[in-house]
C-alpha positions, 0 to 999 in steps of 0.5 A: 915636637918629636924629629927623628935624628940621622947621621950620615956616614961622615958624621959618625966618623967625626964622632968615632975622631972624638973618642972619649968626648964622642958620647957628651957630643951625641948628648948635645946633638940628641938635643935636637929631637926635641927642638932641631931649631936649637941651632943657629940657620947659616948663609951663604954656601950652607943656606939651609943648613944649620948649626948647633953649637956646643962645648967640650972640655972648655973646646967649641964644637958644632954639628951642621945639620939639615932638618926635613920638615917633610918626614920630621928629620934632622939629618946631621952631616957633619961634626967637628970642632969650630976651628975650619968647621964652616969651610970643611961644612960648606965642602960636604953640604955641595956633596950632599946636595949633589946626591940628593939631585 
């Protein structure tokens, strides 16, 4: 199962913030175009989101993401590490929510 991955603008700029760790973190997040159920499904004010998680010199990090069932797309939203990275992802999902209707 082949899924296109899409980052918004918000996330490549949580990447550009990790500088020289930014390309293992797109290594782990590519993961995701074979498998975007690799992450764990989140509830209550992210419910339909998901999040992958992944290490980085011995630091947690997580990527929140939405898959598209629809167009076969992943669309990872947000990047970061794990400390305050539910509440700061829960802020964004509403965002993205709110444009999308």
């Amino acid at each position: 199962m082949n899924f296109e991955l899409h980052l918004t603008k918000s996330a490549e700029k949580d990447l550009t913030k990790l500088r020289g760790l930014a390309e293992e973190a797109v290594r782990a997040i590519l993961a995701l175009k074979q498998n975007p159920y690799l992450g764990h499904q989140l509830k209550g004010s992210l419910l339909g989101v998901r999040a992958l998680e992944f290490s980085l010199k011995g630091v947690a990090y997580r990527a929140a993401y939405i898959i598209q069932e629809d167009d076969k797309t992943c669309l990872v939203f947000m990047i970061g590490p794990h400390e305050g990275f539910y509440q700061k992802a829960a802020r964004r999902a509403k965002a993205l929510k709110g444009r999308e209707g």
